[in-house]
N, C-alpha and C positions, 0 to 999 in steps of 0.2 A: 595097524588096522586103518583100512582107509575113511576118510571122511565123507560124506556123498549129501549133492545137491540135489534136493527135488529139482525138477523141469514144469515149471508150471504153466507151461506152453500145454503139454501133454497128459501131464499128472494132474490128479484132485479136479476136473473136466466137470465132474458132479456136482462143483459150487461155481458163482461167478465168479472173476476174476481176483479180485480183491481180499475175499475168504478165502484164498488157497495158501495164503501165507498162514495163517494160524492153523489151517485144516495140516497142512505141513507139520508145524512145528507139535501137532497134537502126535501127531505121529512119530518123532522122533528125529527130525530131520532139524540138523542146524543149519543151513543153508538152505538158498534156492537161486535157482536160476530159468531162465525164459527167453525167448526170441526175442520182443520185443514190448518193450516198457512205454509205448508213444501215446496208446490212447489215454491213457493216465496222467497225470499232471505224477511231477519229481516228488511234492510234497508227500501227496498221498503213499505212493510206492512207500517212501523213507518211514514215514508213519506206520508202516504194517510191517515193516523189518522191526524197528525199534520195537514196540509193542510186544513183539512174536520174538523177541530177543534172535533175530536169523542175521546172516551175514549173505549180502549179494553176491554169489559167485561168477555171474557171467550173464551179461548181456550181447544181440546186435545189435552194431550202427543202423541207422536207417538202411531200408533195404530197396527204394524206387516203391515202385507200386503193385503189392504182394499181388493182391487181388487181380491184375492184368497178368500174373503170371511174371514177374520181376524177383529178380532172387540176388539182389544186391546191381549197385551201379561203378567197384570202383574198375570193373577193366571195362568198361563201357567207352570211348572215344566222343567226346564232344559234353559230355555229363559232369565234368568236373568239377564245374561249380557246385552243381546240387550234390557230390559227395561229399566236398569242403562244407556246406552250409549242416551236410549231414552229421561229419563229425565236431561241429560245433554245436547242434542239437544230444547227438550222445552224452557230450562230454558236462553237460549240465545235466543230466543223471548221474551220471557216473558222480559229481560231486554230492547231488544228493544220497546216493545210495551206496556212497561208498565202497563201491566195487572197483577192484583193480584190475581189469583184465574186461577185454572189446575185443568181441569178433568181425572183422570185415568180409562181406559176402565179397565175392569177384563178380556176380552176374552171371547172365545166359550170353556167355561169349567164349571165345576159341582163341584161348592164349597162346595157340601158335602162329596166329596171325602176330605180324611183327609191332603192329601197330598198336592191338588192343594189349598186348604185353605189356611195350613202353607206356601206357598210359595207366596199367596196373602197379609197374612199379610206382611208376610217379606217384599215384596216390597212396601207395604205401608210405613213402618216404616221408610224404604230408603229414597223411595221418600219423607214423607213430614218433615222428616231431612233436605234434599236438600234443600227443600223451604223453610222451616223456617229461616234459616241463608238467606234466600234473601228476607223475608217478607211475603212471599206468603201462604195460602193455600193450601190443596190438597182437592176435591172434590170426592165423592165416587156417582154416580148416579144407581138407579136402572133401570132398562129399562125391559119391560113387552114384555111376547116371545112371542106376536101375529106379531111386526114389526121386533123382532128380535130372534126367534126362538134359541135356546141353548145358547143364553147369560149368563154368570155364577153369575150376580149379578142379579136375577129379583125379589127382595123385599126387600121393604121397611123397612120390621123389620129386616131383615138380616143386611142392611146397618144399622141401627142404634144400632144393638148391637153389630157390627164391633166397631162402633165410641164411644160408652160407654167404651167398654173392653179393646179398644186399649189407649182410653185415653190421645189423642195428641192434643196439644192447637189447632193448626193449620187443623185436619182433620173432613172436613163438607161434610155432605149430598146437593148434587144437586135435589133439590126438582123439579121436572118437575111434572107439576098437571097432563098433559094429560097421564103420565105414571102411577101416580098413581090412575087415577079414574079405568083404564084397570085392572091395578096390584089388587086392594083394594077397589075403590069406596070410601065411607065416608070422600072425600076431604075435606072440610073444618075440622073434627075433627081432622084429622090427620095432616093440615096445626099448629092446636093450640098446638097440642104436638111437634111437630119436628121443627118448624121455628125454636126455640131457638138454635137447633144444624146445622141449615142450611145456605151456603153461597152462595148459587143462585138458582133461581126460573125459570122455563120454563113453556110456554104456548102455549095450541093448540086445539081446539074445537075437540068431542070424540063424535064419534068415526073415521073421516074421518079425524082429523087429519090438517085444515086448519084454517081459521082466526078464532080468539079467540069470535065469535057470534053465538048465534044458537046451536041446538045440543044438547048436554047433559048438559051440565054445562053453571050455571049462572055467567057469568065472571064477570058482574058488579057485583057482590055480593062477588065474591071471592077478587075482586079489592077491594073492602072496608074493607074486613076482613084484607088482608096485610097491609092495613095503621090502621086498628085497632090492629093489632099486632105489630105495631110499626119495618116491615121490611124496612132497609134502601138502601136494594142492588137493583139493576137492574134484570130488569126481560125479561129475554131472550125469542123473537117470533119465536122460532122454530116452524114453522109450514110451508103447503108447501099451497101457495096462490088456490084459487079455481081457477080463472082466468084471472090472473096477479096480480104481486105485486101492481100496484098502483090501481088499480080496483077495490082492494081490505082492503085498509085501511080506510075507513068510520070509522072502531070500531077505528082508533088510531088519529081521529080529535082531540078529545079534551086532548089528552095529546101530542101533538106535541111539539117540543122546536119550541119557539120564534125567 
């Protein structure tokens, strides 16, 4: 049975930030995960896991500046300081919250340009240097440019011949299913080839994007697949509720914690 992370980027929206870890855990959820942990100090985060007894599943590295429309800086050219200062801001969360496992955005850049590439790897090769000496991960997610229009990672097989060629213990594919049915379709074949190189899973009914029921995709089917494949990570509910979070979890009765 799988395990599943609030997203409380998305989810429990009806409290401030802060309250969504126990609005969370009221609910049944032993994890959580979120975009971004910055405007908070590490202390406090850590504080509301402990408390709420939750385990971090997954954060972003800094991402440049959201609000201008920036969606990560590491295949950006000339930026690389500020991704390096970047992942040494993450990584002082990551020790307070205990989470194993960092998403790196690529940016609004065009990874077939030869240039912005080589400087994508290169900051991967940084960053999951970084992490490894702290245990961690580094996650490469694709994201499909219907919600995110000029994103520089938007496939699947990109990111996974990133992660063959590059060839680092520590660097996985963010499999988000609702990205890839957009991206590709054929989800579950594509779940049987890539889980193996995958260190976390998202979920979101396609094409609207909200609780994991209904829609395009059979999620109790894909749920049996992941425990037929033997995935042991937590599975992230990025999705944005149809009409409120709690109104909205019927599909997460039966796997609630006790």
């Amino acid at each position: 049975m799988p395990s599943f992370a609030a997203n409380l980027t998305m989810m429990f929206t009806e409290y401030a930030f802060l309250d969504r870890f126990s609005a969370a855990a009221d609910q049944g959820f032993e994890a959580v995960e979120y975009l971004f942990p910055y405007e908070h100090s590490p202390d406090a985060i850590a504080k509301q896991l402990e408390i709420n007894k939750l385990t971090q599943a997954l954060f972003n590295m800094p991402p440049g500046d959201w609000a201008k429309g920036e969606r990560g800086v590491a295949g950006l050219p000339g930026r690389e300081q500020e991704f390096r200062d970047g992942v040494t801001t993450a990584l002082r969360y990551a020790e307070a919250t205990g989470v194993m496992r960092l998403h790196m955005m690529a940016g609004m850049t065009d990874l077939k340009d030869t240039n912005a590439l080589a400087t994508y790897r290169a900051n991967i090769a940084y960053a999951a240097q970084a992490l490894a000496a702290k245990g961690l991960d580094l996650l490469l997610e694709p994201i499909n440019g219907r919600n995110m229009p000029g994103y520089g990672l938007n496939s699947f097989d990109l990111a996974a011949e990133i992660i063959a060629k590059m060839n680092l213990p520590n660097l996985k594919l963010q499999f988000d299913i609702y990205h890839c049915q957009i991206l590709h379709g054929d989800v579950a074949m594509r779940m049987r080839a890539l889980l193996p190189i995958s260190g976390h899973v998202q979920i979101a009914s396609v094409p609207s994007r909200h609780e994991p029921s209904g829609e395009e995709l059979n999620y109790p089917f894909l749920f049996d697949e992941l425990d037929r494949l033997g995935y042991q990570g937590f599975v992230g509910c990025e999705y944005n509720p149809k009409a409120g979070t709690l109104a909205g979890l019927g599909w997460f009765a039966p796997f609630r914690r006790a």
